[in-house]
KOLROVO-280357 format. One line per field, with one value per residue (C-alpha): residue number from 0; residue in one letter; x, y, z. Coordinates in pm, whole numbers, plus 32768, in hexadecimal, padded with zeros to 4 digits. Example, Ala and Ser with C-alpha at 12.3 -4.5 7.8 and 13.67 -1.06 7.14 Angstrom:
BEGIN
i = c(0:1)
aa = c(A:S)
c1 = c(84CE:8557)
c2 = c(7E3E:7F96)
c3 = c(830C:82CA)
END
This chain:
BEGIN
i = c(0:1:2:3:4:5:6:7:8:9:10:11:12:13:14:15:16:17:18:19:20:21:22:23:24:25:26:27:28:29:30:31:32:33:34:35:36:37:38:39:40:41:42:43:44:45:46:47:48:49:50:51:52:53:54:55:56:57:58:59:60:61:62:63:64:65:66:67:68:69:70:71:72:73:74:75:76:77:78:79:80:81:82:83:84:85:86:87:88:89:90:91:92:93:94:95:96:97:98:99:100:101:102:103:104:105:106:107:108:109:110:111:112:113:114:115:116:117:118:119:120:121:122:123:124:125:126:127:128:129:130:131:132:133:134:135:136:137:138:139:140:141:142:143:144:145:146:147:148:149:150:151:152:153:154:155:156:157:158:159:160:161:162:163:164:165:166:167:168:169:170:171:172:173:174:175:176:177:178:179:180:181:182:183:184:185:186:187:188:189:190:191:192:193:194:195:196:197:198:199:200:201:202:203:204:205:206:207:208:209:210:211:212:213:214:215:216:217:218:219:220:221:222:223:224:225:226:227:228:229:230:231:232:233:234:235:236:237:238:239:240:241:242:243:244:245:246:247:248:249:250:251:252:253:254:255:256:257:258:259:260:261:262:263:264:265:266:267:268:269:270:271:272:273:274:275:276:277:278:279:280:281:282:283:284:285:286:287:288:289:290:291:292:293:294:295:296:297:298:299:300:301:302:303:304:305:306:307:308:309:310:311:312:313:314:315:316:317:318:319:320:321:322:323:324:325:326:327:328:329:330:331:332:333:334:335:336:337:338:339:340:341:342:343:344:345:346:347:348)
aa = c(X:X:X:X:X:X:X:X:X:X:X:X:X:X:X:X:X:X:X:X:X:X:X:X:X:X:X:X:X:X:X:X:X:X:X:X:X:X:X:X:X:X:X:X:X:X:X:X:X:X:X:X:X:X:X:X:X:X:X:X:X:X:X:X:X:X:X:X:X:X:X:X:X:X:X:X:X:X:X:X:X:X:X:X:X:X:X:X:X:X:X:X:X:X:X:X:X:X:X:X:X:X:X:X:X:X:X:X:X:X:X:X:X:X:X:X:X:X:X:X:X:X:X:X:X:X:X:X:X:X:X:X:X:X:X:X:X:X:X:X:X:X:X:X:X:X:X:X:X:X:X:X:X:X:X:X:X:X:X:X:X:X:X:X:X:X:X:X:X:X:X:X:X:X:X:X:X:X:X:X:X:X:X:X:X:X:X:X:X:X:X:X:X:X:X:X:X:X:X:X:X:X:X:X:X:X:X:X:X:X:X:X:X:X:X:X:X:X:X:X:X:X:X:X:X:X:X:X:X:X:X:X:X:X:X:X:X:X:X:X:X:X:X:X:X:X:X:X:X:X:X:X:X:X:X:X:X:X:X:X:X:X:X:X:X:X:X:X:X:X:X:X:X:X:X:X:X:X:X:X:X:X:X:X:X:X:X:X:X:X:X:X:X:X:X:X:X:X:X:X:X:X:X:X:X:X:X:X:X:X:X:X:X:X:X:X:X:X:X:X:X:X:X:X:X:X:X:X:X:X:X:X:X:X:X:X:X:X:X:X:X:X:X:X:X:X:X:X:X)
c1 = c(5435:53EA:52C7:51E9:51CC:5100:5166:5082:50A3:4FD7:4FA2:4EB9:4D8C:4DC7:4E4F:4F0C:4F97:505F:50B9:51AB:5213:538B:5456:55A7:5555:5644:54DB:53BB:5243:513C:500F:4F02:4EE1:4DD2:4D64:4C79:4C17:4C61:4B77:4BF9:4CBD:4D26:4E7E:4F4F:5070:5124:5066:4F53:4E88:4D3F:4DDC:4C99:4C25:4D56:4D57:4BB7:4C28:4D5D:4C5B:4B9B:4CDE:4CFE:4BB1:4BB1:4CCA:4CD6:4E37:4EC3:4FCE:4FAE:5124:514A:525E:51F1:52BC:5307:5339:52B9:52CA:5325:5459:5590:56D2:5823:596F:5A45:5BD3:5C43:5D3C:5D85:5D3E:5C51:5ACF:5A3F:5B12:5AB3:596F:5963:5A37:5948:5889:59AF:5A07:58D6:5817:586E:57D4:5696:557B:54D9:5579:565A:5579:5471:54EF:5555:56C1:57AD:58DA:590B:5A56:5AFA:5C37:5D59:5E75:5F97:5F47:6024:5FF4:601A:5F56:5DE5:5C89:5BD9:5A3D:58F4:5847:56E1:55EA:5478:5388:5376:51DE:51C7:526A:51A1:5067:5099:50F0:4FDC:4ECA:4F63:4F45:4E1B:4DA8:4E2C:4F6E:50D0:51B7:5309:53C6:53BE:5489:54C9:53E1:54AC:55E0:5487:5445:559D:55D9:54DC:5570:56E1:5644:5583:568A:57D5:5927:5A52:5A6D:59B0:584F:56E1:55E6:549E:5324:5216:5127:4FF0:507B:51EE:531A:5417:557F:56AB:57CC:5894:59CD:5A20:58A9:5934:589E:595D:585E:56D0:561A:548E:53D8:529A:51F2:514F:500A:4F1D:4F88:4F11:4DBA:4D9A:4DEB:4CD7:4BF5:4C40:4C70:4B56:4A4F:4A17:49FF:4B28:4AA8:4A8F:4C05:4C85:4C0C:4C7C:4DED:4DC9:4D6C:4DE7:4F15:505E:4FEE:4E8E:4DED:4CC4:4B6F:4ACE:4B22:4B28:4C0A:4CEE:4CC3:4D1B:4E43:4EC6:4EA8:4F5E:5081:508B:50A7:516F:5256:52C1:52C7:53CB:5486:54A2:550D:5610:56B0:56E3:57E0:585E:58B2:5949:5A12:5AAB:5B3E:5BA4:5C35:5C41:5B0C:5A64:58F7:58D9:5743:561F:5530:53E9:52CD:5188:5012:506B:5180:5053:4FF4:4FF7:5143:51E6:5305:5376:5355:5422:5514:5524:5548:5653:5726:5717:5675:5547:54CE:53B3:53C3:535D:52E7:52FE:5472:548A:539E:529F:513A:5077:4F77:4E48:4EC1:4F74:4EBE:4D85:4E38:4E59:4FA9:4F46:4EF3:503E:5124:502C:50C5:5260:5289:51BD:5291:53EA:5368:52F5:544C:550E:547F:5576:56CA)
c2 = c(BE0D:BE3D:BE11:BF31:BF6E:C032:C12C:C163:C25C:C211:C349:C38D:C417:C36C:C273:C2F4:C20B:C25B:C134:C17E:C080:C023:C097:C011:C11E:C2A3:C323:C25A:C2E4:C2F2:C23A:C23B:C2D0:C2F5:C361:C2EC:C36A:C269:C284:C33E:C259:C156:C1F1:C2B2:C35A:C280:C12F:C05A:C039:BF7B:BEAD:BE26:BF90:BFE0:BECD:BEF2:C094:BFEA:BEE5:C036:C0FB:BFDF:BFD2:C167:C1AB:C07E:C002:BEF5:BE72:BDE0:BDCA:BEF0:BFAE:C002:C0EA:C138:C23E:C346:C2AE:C157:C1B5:C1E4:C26A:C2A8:C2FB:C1A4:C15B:C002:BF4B:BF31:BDDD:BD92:BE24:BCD3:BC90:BDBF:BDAD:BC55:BCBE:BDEA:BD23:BD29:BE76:BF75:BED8:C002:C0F1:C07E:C08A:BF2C:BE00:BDA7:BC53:BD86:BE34:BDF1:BE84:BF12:BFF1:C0ED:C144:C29A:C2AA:C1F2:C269:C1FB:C1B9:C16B:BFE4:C000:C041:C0A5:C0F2:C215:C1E8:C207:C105:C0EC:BFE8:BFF1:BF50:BE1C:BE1D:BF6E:BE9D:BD7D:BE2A:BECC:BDB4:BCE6:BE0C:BDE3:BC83:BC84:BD62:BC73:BD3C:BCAA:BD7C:BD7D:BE75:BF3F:C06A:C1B4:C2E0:C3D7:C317:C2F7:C435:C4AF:C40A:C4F3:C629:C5E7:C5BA:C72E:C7D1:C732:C7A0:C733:C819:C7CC:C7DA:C7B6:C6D9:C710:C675:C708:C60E:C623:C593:C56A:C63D:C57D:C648:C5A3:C647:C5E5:C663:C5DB:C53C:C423:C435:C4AF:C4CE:C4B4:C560:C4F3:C609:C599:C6BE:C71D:C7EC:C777:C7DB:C952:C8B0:C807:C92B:C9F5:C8FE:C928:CA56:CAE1:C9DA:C99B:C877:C7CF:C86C:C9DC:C9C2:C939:CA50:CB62:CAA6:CAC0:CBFC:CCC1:CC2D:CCF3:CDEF:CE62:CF75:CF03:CFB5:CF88:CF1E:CDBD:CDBA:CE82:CD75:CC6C:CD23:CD2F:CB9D:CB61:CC51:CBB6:CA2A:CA78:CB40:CA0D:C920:CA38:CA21:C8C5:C8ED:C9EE:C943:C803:C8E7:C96F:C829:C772:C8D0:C8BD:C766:C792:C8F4:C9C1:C919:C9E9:C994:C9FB:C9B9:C92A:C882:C83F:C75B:C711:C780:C8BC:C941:C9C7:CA9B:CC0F:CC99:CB6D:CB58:CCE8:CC47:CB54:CC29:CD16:CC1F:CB66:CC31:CB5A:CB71:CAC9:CA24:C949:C7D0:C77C:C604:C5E0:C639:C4B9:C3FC:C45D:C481:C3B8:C460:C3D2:C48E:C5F1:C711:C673:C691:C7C0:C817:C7D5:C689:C658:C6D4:C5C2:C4F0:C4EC:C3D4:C2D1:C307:C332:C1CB:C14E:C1A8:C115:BFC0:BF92:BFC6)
c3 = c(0A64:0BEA:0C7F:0CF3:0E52:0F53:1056:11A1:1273:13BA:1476:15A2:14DB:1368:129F:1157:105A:0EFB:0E04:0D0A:0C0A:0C3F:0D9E:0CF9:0BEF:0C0F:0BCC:0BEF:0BBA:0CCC:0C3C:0D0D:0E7E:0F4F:10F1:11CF:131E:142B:1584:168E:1793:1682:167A:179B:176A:162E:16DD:1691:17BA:16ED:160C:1598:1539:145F:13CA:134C:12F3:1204:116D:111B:10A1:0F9F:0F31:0EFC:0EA8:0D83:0DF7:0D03:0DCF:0F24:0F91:105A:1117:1274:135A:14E5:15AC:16D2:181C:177E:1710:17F4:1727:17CD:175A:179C:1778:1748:16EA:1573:14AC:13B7:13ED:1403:1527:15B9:1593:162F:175B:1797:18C1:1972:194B:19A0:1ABD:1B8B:1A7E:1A62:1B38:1AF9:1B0C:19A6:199E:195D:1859:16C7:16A9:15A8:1556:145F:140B:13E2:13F7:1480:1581:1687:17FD:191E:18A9:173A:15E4:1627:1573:15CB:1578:1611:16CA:1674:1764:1710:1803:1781:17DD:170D:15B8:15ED:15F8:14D2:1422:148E:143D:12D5:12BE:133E:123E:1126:10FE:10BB:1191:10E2:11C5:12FF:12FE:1408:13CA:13DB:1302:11F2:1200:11DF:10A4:0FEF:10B7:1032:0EBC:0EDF:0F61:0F38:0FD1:1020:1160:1295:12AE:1376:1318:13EB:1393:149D:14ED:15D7:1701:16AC:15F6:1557:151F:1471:143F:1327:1271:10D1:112D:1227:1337:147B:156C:15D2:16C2:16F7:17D4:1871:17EB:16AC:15D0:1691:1809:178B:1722:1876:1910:1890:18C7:1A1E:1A46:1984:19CE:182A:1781:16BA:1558:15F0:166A:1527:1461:155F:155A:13CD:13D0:14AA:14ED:1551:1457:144A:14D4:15C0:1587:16E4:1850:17DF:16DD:17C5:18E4:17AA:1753:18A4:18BD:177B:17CD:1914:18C6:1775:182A:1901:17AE:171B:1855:1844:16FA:173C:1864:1797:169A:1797:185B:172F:16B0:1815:17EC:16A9:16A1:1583:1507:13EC:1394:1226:1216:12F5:11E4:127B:123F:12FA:1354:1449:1333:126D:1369:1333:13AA:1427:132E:1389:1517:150B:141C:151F:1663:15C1:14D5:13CB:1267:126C:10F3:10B3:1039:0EFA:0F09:0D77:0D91:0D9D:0CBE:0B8C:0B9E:0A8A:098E:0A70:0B97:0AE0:0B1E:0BF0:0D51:0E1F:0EAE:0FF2:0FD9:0EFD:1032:1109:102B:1097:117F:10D5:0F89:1077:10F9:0F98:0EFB:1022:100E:0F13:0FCB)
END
């Protein structure tokens, strides 16, 4: 029998874990899971800026949230995270791998001493010099890893794997909505939107715009001179939907058309630049996860700026829920949960 394992999510307002029982399992139940707030600053954009902090807010998660295990599965991504398509030479992956320092100096910005490499493989092909492998490079700041790994340690955690955000969160995606056509897998985040494109659920390519739910809460804060609660309810509800009732709500409005607008464009472009060098590209679905997807209207927004079907993910496509947890959590905070379970369940590949 495997051992139970944790997913964390560490996002730049919260800490959300899920254990379930047995990763190796085709369906393994979600035992406990739990969130805690973490202080503003601790966290920027996907990285751990007060490791000290995060690692006293997962010392709290544990002790709320009455986590059994303490090997976890942590996860990287936002402005950590550089992925590029890469073509090399064919031979086995663990040569590959091993040759990337070599290879990618030019497309990184930091130095490869900097960075933690490696190569996932798509497909293969025929250059001008023989048999090749078409993949993705993915370097992650080798600072961002480490702190994460030392705020779990430091915590008394056991971290058994480190794994891409968006490849964690696409895991669950391809389980809710399976195809064998090509798809869009998208989780909103405050500060960051992670997009991966993937076609029989292998992953083909990943986009991470620096943008996310909370640029239209900033903005109103701004803007409208109100404090961070105010603008969260007028993004909840009002929305892209709602009528407003009085000259504020109208201003509010205005502000969250505005800075979604550019998100959606974002968005759009990002089809539009992959469908362009890969013509005749046909995107059967856009499955969406993530804080600013519950907001009112969204879903018929980005519908309408993309062309594309737009369905929501259900996280429990993937694994059970036991009898302690069935029927006691709300649906929001079950769609909070799809990256810690994508990372949970990929600890075991």
């Amino acid at each position: 029998m495997g051992k139970a394992v944790v997913g964390i999510d560490i996002g730049s307002s919260s800490l959300r874990a899920v254990e379930i029982d047995d990763a190796t399992k085709p369906n393994p139940t979600v035992l406990r899971a739990h969130e805690v707030p973490l202080p503003e600053g601790s966290v920027k954009r996907g990285e751990i800026l007060e490791v000290n902090t995060v690692a006293s807010a997962l010392k709290r998660l544990w002790a709320a949230g009455g986590f059994r295990s303490k090997d976890v599965a942590l996860g990287i991504g936002g402005q950590s995270v550089i992925v590029r398509d890469l073509i090399v030479p064919r031979m086995p992956l663990a040569q590959i791998k091993e040759s990337l320092p070599f290879q990618v100096q030019d497309l990184l910005p930091v130095p490869v001493a900097d960075a933690v490499l490696d190569f996932y493989p798509i497909s293969e092909g025929t250059g001008e010099s023989g048999p090749t492998v078409n993949g993705l490079l993915i370097a992650a700041f080798k600072q961002a890893v480490t702190m994460n790994v030392t705020a779990a340690t430091m915590a008394g955690l056991s971290p058994i794997s480190m794994d891409l955000l968006p490849f964690a969160m696409t895991r669950v995606h391809a389980r809710s909505h399976p195809t064998a056509g090509t798809a869009v897998h998208m989780n909103i985040g405050a500060n960051a939107t992670s997009i991966v494109i993937v076609q029989g659920g292998v992953p083909l390519f990943v986009r991470i715009i620096p943008s996310g739910g909370d640029d239209a809460t900033r903005a109103l804060m701004s803007r409208l001179n109100i404090p961070r609660e105010k603008a969260e309810g007028y993004k909840r509800e009002l929305g892209l939907s709602a009528v407003p009732r009085d000259d504020e709500q109208q201003r509010a409005a205005e502000v969250i058309h505005e800075s979604t607008s550019e998100l959606l464009t974002a968005i759009r472009n990002t089809l539009a630049y992959f469908a362009g060098v890969r013509p005749g590209t046909v995107f059967e679905h856009i499955s969406v996860a993530g804080g600013a997807t519950r907001m009112s209207g969204f879903a018929t927004a980005l519908a309408e700026s993309t062309r594309v079907t737009v369905v929501p993910v259900n996280p429990l496509a993937s694994v059970s829920v036991s009898r302690s947890l069935r029927g006691k959590v709300s649906d929001d905070r079950i769609q909070s949960w799809t990256t810690s379970i994508g990372l949970a369940v990929g600890s075991a590949s």
